[in-house]
C-alpha positions as CSV (number, residue, x, y, z in Angstrom):
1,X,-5.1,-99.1,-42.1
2,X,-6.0,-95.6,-41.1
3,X,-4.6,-94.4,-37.9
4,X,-6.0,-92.0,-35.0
5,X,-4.5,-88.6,-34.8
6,X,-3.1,-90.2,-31.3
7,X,-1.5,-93.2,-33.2
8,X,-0.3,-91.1,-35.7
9,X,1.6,-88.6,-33.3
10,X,3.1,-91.7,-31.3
11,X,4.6,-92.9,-34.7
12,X,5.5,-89.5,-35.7
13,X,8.0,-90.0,-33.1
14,X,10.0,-92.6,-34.2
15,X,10.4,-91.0,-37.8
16,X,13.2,-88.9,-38.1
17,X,12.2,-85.5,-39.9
18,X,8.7,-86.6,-40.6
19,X,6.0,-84.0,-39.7
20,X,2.1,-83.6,-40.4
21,X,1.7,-80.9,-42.8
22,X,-2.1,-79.6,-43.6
23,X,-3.3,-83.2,-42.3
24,X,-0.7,-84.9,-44.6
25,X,2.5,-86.8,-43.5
26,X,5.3,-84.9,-44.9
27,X,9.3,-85.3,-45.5
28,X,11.6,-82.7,-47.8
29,X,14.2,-84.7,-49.1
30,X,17.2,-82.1,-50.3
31,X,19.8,-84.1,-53.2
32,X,22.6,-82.7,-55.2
33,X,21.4,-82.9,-58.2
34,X,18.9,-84.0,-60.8
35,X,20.0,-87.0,-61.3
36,X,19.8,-88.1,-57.5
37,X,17.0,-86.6,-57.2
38,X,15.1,-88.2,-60.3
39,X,17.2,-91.8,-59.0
40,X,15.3,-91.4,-56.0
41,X,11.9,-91.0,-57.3
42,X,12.3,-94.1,-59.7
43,X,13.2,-96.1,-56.6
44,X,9.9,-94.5,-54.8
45,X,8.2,-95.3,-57.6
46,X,9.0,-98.9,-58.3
47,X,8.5,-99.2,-54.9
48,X,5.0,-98.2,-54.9
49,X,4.3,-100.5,-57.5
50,X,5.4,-103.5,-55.8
């Protein structure tokens, strides 16, 4: 589903630290260390896949 600029502000709301970015949706996610940080991504990514 693509959202209007007007939905996607009202939704931007309820996101904590989200922000549009050049027209993208955009988060900066800070971890301690490379192995958190590469943790993380797997879950993203096994996420995305299901």
């Amino acid at each position: 589903m693509i959202l209007s600029n007007k939905q996607l502000n009202e939704n931007l709301k309820e996101l904590d630290d989200w922000n549009i970015v050049k027209g993208r949706l955009s988060k900066e996610f800070k971890f301690k260390g490379f192995t958190q940080a590469f943790g993380f991504m797997t879950e993203v990514a096994i996420t995305a896949e299901t």
